[in-house]
Every structure is written in structure tokens, then in C-alpha cells.
FIVO-774810 format. One line per 3 residues: for each residue x, y, z of C-alpha. Coordinates in nm, 4 decimals, padded with zeros to 6 digits. Layout:
<palums>
X Y Z; ...
</palums>
This chain:
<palums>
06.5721 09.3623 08.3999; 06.9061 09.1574 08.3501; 07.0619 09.0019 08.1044
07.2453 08.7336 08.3545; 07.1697 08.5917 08.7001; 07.2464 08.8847 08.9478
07.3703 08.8368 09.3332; 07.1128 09.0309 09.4701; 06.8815 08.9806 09.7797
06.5989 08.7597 09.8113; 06.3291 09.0180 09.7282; 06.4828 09.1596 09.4454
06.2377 09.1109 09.1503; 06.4670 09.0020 08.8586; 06.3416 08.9888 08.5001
06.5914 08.8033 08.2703; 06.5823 08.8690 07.9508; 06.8247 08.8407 07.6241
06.8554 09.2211 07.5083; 06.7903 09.4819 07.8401; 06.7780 09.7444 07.5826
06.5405 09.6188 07.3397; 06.3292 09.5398 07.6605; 06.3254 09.8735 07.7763
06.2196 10.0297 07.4514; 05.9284 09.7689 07.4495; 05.8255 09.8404 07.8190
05.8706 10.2612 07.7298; 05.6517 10.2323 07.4036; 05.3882 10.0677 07.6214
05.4171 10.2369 07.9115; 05.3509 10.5882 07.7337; 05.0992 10.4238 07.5126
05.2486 10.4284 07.1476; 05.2709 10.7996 07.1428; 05.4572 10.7839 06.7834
05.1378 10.6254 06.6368; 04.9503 10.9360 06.7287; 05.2150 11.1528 06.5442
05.3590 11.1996 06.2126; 05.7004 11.1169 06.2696; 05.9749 11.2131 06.0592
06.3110 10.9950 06.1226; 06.6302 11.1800 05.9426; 06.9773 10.9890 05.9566
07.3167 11.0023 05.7870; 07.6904 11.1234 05.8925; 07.6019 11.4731 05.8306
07.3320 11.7107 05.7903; 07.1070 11.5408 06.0109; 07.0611 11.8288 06.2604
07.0507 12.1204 06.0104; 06.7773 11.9275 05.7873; 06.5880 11.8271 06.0594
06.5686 12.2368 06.1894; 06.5001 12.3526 05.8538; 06.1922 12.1111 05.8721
06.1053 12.1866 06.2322; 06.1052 12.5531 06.1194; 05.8777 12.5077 05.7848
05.6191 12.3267 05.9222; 05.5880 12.5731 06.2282; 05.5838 12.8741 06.0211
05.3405 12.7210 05.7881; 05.0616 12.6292 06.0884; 05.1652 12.2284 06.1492
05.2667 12.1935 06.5193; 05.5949 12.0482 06.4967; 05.7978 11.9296 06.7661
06.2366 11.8443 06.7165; 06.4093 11.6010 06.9116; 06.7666 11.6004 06.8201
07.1570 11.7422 06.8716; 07.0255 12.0445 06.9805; 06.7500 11.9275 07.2205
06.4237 11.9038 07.2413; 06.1699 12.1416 07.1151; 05.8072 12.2094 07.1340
05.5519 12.4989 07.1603; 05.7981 12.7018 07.4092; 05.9550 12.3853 07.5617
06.3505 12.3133 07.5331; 06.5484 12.0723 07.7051; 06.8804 12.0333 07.6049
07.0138 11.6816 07.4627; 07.2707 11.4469 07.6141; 07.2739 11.2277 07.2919
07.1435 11.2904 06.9398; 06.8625 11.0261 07.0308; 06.7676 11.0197 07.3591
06.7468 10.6734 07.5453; 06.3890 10.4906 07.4810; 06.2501 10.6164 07.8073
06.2958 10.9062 07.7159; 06.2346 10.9510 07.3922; 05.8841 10.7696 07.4689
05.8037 10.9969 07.7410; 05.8965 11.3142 07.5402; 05.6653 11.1567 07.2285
05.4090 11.1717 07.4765; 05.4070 11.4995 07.6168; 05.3856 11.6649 07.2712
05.0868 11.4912 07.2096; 04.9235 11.6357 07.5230; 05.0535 11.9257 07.4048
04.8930 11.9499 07.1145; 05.1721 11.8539 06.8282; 05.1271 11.6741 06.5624
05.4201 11.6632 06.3327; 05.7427 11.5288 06.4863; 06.1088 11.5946 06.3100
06.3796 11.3234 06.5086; 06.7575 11.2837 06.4461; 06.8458 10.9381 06.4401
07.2075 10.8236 06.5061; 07.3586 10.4932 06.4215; 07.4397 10.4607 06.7874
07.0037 10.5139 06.8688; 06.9558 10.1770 06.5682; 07.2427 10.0235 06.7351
07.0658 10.0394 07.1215; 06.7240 10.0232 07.0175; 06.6087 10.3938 07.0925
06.3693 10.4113 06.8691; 06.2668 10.0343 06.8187; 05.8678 10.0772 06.8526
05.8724 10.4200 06.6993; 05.6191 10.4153 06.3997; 05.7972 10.6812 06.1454
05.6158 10.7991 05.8542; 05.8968 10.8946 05.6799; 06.2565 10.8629 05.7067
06.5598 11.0130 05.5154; 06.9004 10.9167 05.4450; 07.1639 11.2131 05.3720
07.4681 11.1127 05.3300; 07.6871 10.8366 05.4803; 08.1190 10.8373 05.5146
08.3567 10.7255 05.7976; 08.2901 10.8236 06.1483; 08.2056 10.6636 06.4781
08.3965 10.3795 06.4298; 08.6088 10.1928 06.7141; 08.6240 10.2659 07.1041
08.2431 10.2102 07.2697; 08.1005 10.3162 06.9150; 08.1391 10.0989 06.5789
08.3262 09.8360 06.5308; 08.3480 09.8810 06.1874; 08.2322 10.1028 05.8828
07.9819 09.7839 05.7890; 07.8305 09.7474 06.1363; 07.7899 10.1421 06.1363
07.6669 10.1550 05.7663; 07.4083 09.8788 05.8452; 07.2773 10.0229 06.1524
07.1769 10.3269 05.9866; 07.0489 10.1208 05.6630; 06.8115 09.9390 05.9492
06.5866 10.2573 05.9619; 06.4971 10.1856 05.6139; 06.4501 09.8344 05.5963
06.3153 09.8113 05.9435; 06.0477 10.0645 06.0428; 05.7527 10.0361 05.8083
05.7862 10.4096 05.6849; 05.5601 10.5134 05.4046; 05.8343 10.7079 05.2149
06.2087 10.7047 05.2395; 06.3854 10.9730 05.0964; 06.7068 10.9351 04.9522
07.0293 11.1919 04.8506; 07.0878 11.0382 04.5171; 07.4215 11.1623 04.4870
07.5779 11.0009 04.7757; 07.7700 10.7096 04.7118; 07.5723 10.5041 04.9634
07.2048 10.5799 04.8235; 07.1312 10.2515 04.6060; 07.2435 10.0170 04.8552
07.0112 10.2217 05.0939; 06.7290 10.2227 04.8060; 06.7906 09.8603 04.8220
06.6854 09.7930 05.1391; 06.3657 10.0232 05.1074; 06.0720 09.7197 05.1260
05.8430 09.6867 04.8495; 05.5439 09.9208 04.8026; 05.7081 10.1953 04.9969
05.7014 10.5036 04.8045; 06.0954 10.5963 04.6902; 06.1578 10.9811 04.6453
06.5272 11.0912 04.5604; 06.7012 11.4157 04.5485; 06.9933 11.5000 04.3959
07.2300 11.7776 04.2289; 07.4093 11.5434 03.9638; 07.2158 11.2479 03.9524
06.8989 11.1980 03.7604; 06.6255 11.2829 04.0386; 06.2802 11.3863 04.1404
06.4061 11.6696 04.3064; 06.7126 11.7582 04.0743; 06.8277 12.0942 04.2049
07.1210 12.3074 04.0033; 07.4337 12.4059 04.1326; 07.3933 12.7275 04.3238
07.4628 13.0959 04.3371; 07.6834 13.2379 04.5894; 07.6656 13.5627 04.7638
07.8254 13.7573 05.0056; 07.6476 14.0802 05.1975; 07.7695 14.2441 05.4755
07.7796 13.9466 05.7822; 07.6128 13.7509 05.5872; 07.7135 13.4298 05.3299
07.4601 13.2649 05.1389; 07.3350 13.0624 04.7948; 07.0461 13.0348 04.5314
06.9696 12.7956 04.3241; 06.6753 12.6629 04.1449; 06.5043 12.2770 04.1428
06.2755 12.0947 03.9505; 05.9806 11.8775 04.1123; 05.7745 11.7294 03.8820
05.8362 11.9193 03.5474; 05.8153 12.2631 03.7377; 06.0878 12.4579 03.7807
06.1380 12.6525 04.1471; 06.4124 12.9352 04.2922; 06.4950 12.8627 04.6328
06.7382 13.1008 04.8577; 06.9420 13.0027 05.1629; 07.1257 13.2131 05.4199
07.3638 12.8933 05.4252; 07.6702 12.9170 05.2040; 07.7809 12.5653 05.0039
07.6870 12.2832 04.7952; 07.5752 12.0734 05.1202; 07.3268 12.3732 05.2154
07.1389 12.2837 04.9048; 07.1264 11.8977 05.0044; 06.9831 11.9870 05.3405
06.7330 12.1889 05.1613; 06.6102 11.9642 04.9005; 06.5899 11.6943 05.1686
06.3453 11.9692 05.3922; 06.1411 12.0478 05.0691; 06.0852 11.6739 04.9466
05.9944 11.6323 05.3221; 05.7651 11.8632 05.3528; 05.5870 11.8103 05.0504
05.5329 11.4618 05.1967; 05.3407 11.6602 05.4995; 05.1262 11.8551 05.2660
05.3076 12.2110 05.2935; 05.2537 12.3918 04.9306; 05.6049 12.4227 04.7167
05.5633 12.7848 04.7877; 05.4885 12.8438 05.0937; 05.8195 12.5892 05.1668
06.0509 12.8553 04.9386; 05.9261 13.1445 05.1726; 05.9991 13.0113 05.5087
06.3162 12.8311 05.3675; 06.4171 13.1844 05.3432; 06.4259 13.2613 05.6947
06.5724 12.9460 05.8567; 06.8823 12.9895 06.0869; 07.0194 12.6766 06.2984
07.2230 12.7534 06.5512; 07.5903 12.6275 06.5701; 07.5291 12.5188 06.2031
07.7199 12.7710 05.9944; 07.5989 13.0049 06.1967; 07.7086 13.3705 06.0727
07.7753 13.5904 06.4033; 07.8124 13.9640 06.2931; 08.0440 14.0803 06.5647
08.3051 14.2845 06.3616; 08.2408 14.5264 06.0526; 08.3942 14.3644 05.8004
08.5436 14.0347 05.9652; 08.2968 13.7304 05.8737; 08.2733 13.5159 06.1894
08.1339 13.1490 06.0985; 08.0489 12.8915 06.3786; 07.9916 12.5589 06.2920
07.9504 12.1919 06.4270; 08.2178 12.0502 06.2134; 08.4097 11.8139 06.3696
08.5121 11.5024 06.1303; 08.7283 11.5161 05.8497; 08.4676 11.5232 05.5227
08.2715 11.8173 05.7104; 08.5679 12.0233 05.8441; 08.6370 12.0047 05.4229
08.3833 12.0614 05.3268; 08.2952 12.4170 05.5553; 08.6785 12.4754 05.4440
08.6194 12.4573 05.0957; 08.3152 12.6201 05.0884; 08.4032 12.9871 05.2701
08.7314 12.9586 05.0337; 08.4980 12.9933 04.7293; 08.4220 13.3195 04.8995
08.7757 13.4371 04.8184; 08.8801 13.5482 05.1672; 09.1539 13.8250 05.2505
09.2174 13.4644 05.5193; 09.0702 13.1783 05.6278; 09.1272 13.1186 05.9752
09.0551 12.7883 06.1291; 08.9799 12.7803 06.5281; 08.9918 12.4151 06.6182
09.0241 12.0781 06.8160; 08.9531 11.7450 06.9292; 08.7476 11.5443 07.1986
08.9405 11.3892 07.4048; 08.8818 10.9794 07.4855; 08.7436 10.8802 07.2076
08.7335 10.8834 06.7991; 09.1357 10.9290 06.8145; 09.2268 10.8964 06.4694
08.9892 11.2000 06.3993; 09.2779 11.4251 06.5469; 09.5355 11.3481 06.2538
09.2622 11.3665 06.0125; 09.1418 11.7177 06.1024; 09.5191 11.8025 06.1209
09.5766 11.7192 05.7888; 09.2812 11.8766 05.6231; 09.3105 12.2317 05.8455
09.7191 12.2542 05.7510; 09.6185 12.2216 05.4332; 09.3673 12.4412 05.3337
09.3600 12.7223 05.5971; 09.5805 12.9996 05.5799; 09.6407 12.9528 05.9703
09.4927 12.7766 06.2118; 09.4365 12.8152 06.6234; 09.4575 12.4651 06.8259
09.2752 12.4767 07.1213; 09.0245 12.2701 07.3617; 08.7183 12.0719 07.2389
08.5807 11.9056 07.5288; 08.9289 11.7058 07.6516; 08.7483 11.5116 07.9359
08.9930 11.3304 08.1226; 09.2520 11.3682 07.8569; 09.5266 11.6278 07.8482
09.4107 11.8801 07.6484; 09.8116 11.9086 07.5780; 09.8294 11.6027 07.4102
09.5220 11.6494 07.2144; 09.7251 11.9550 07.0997; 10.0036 11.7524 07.0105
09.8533 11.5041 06.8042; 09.6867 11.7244 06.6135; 09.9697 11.9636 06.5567
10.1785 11.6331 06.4478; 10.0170 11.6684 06.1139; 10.1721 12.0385 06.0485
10.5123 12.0334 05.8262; 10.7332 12.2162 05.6463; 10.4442 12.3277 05.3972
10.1551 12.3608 05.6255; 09.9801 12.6489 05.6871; 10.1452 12.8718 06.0821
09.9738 12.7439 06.3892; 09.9255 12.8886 06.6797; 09.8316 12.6316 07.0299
09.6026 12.8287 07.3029; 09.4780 12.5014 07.4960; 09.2188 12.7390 07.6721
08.9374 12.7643 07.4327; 08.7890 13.1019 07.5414; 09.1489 13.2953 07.5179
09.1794 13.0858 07.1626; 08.8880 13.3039 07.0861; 08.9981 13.6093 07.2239
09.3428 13.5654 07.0151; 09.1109 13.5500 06.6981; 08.9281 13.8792 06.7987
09.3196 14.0300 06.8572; 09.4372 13.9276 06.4804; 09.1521 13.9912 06.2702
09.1566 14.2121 05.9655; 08.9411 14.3671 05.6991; 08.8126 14.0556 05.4846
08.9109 13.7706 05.6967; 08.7109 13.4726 05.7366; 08.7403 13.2885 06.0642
08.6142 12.9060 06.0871; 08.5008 12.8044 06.5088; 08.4714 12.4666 06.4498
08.3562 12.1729 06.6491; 08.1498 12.3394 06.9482; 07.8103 12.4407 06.7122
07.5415 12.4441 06.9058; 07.7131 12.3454 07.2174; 07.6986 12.5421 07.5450
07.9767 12.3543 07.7660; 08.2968 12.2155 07.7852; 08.3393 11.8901 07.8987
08.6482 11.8719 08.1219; 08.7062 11.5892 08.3363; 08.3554 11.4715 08.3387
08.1854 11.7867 08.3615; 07.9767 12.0055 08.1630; 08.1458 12.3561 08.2239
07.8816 12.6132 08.0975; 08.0524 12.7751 07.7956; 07.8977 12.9694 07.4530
08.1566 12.9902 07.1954; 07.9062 13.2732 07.0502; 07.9184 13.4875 07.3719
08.2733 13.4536 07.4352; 08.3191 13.6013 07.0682; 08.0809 13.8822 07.0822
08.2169 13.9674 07.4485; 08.5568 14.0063 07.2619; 08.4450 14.1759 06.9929
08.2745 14.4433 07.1909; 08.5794 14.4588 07.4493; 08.8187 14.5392 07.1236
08.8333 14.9001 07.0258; 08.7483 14.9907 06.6333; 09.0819 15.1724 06.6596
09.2458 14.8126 06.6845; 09.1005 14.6894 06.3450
</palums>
């Protein structure tokens, strides 16, 4: 397939065609034999929240009996299957051929991140979704070989509403975004909005926090349909109950009792997704995926609530791409963390030095101290060496992630061992 004339030998077959992409989505769809019609497919998009929401769903429907399977950030999950993801949305192929093999397998319920960039290729054009949510939507992804600008990237992810024939589209009320996304919703699909300010059908209150030993968390009530429900979350912040109103109207729409959503709600944990790692009595250790601007404040904001003894930002920046995401996370981290640790978040071919540098440009006279350790698993050793009694340390940017990529290669690397290796090498006497 081609999408010009190609100087190839005689008995080359050559299929020209206007969109190579598109065509291959077509040709996968077919090829696997529309395994999305088979399923009950659950699309989820959005700048953030997409991957916790869609493993809070993943894990509901499981523990309640559905046979889910999870194709997103973190992989791809089935039954006892994992494969680890190279994008958020697979190519088509693959995507097609994964759809597939969960319905030999037996699943029937399917949970998928998708990005702008999958709406933008044509990933998923031929997937029949079911439903599909929007969370939230702000700057990001924009310039270099992603975006060209916020409208393109706004309009790509508004195409999953307007575009895929779901039967219900959910909706976060509150975000700015969410009528121009309504908007696009074709008539005679069924609307269902969620919200914590806005006049909703899930209209949840703001929530409760507490803060046990290792542990950070919320509660907070909602009301569906005149009836009033308490919901608790080992997530801490305002966005945790977002993601979790989005997984209960979602799972309502697969037939899971209220109830029986609360309960397993209760015991959800996504990795690399303010995940809590209790490595050191009395130190709270938080790893989390944020690596924009609105999320890196918003994790900020939310552990300061838990009035910290410090907050302690470990951070950095990819390196070839998204470049004006270095002075933004600058500014926000100098800002509102007591002191910060600049180190490596998959440089690539860049110089992890002047990653450093940009980001440390944003530091002045009434910024929080710094500290630059380019070598990300010695940045985390460093943290282990100055923690105290009621700290609060932020790893952000790596999540989920088990590599590094440097120059073009995935170096294995698990932000969560590293710490809990350090942890256990440090003597309580040091504390």
C-alpha cells in the first residue's frame, strides 16, 4: 500500500491508495473479522485520567464476574495475559489482532484508552464502541510530529464522539470542554454527565481526606438518580473522584449494581498512578505519571492539602519532543514544592544536561532549592538519603513505566524497585 508511485521492481504488487493508514485499519478490521462487534467496547479519552479510569473499570467489572480485557498506557491485559504498550493505542493491526484474541479467549467487556494521536492515524477507525467517555481536555501534545495546534488536537479527540456510533457518551460536566463535546454527541445517543459543581446525573460532593500510615486517600458521597451513595478511594484529590464517577457511570452502563461498584472501587490500585509505595515508616513515597503542567499541579496541590513536614518533587523532561513542557513544569515545581530533584526522564538522543538546564532556567531568586542528579536512579537514592519524619516525596513522570529511553533504547528501569532497594539499603538509625 502507497500513497504515491514507488520505484520498485517489476513484481512488486503496489496498491495506491489516498490515506495508507485509514487503509490499513480497514484491511485489519477485516482481516480479524470485526472482533469489536463481538465485544462491548468501552473507548475513554481526554488529556488526563484516561489510564487510571480505564483500570478502575478494568478492575470493577473483573471483580464483579464480566471478563474484561484493558488495552491502554499500561499494556494490554486479559485473563493472565500482559504485553506491555509502545503507544497508548496500539497501531490498527494490532489493536485488531489483540480484539481478536480476547474473544477467543473468552472476554467480553473491553476498557481502551484512546489518544488524540490513535483519532488522528485511524487506530481505531472500524472499532464499534459502545460507549465512550470524555474526561477532561487542556494543552498538551501540540507541535513537533504531534498537533499542530490545540484545535486540530481538541477535534481529534471530539471525533470519538461524533464519529463512532456509541450508544452512550459520557461526559465530565465540569470541564470546560464538555458542551462543545455534548455538542457533537449525534442525536438519539443517550447523554450521561458527571460532575462535582455542575448540575449532573452523577453529582458527587467534594471529598474527605485522610491520611493512615503509607497510605493517602478520600470519601465522598454521589447522587444517581435521587439516591444518595458513599464511595471511598485509596486515591488522594479532587481528580480521584472524577476518575471514579466516570468508572461508576460506566459501569452502570454494563449492568454492574451501584453496590457492588462501591465495594470493588474500594480496592482498586493502578500502578504508576499515585501509587503509594510504603518503603519508609513515616516518609510517604507517591509515584505518579504526571508529566504536563495541569497534572504535575494538580498531584502538587493535592499531597499539599495533606499538610506535609515537605513536599519533595523528583522530576524531569523527555527529551526531543513537547519542549515547552520543560519551562512549564519548571515553573509550577519552583513554585509549589519545598525542593525539588532534576533528573532524567527518558532524554533519548538529547543531553540529559540540557534538559536539566532548561528546566532549572525557571528557578529564581524565590523558588523553592534544587538539587540536579542527571542519573535518575542516584536522584532516587539522594531522596532515600534526605528524608525525614513527615515528608512527602512526589516521583513524577515515569508511572507505570519500566525503562529509560536513552538514545533510542529502552533501558529496563522500575522507579519503584530502585526506591524500595534504597530504602531497605538505608539503616533506621539514618532516619
Amino acid at each position: 500500500m502507497a500513497e504515491r508511485p514507488l520505484d520498485l521492481p517489476s513484481d512488486a504488487f503496489v496498491v495506491l491508495c489516498p490515506d495508507t493508514r485509514l487503509a490499513l485499519a480497514i484491511m485489519s478490521d477485516n482481516l480479524f473479522a470485526h472482533p469489536s462487534r463481538e465485544l462491548f467496547v468501552i473507548g475513554i479519552t481526554g488529556t488526563k485520567g484516561k489510564t487510571t479510569t480505564a483500570l478502575m473499570i478494568y478492575h470493577i467489572l473483573n471483580a464483579a464476574g464480566l471478563k474484561c480485557g484493558y488495552i491502554g498506557t499500561s499494556g494490554v491485559d486479559y485473563g493472565d495475559f500482559h504485553a506491555d504498550a509502545v503507544n497508548t493505542t496500539p497501531e490498527s493491526y494490532v489493536t485488531q489482532m489483540y480484539m481478536r484474541h480476547m474473544c477467543m479467549a473468552g472476554v467480553k467487556y473491553l476498557v481502551m484508552e484512546v489518544s488524540s494521536q490513535a483519532l488522528y492515524m485511524h487506530r481505531v477507525h472500524g472499532v464499534s464502541f459502545d460507549v465512550t467517555l470524555f474526561t477532561n481536555l487542556s494543552v498538551d501534545h501540540i507541535g513537533g510530529s504531534e498537533h499542530p495546534t490545540f484545535e486540530h488536537y481538541k477535534d481529534c479527540k471530539k471525533s470519538l464522539f461524533s464519529d463512532y456510533g456509541a450508544k452512550a457518551v459520557l461526559i465530565n460536566a465540569d470541564d470546560g470542554y464538555a458542551d462543545e463535546m455534548a455538542n457533537a454527541v449525534p442525536p438519539g445517543t443517550r447523554l450521561v454527565r458527571y460532575a462535582l459543581h455542575t448540575d449532573a446525573d452523577l453529582r458527587a460532593t467534594p471529598p474527605t481526606r485522610y491520611r493512615g500510615k503509607g497510605s493517602l486517600g478520600i470519601s465522598f458521597s454521589f447522587t444517581e438518580t435521587g439516591q444518595k451513595h458513599e464511595a471511598t478511594l485509596p486515591f488522594p484529590g479532587n481528580f480521584s473522584v472524577y476518575n471514579a464517577l466516570a468508572a461508576i457511570a460506566v459501569c452502570r452502563e454494563c449492568g454492574v449494581a451501584t453496590d457492588g461498584i462501591l465495594r470493588h472501587l474500594a480496592t482498586v490500585r493502578v500502578p504508576g498512578r499515585f501509587e503509594l509505595v510504603d518503603a519508609m515508616p513515616g516518609v510517604t513515597f507517591v509515584i505518579d505519571y504526571a508529566h504536563n503542567e495541569v497534572s504535575l499541579t494538580s498531584a502538587l496541590e493535592t499531597l499539599r492539602q495533606y499538610e506535609p513536614g515537605r513536599l519533595i518533587c523528583l522530576f524531569g523532561s523527555v527529551g526531543g519532543r513537547t519542549f515547552g513542557r520543560r519551562a512549564e513544569l519548571g515553573r509550577v515545581a519552583a513554585s509549589m514544592a519545598d525542593l525539588c530533584i532534576l533528573t532524567s526522564d527518558n532524554p533519548d538522543g538529547e543531553d540529559p544536561n540540557q534538559i536539566l538546564a532548561d528546566i532549572a532556567a525557571q528557578f529564581g531568586e524565590n523558588s523553592c532549592p534544587y538539587v540536579t542528579l542527571p542519573d535518575r536512579a542516584e536522584a532516587i537514592r539522594y531522596a532515600v538519603s534526605i528524608a525525614r519524619e513527615g515528608d512527602v516525596f512526589l516521583f513524577a513522570g515515569k508511572g507505570h513505566e519500566r525503562y529509560q529511553l536513552i538514545r533510542g533504547e529502552r533501558i529496563p528501569f522500575s522507579e519503584k524497585d530502585v526506591l524500595l532497594d534504597a530504602c531497605r539499603a538505608l539503616s533506621p538509625s539514618n532516619l
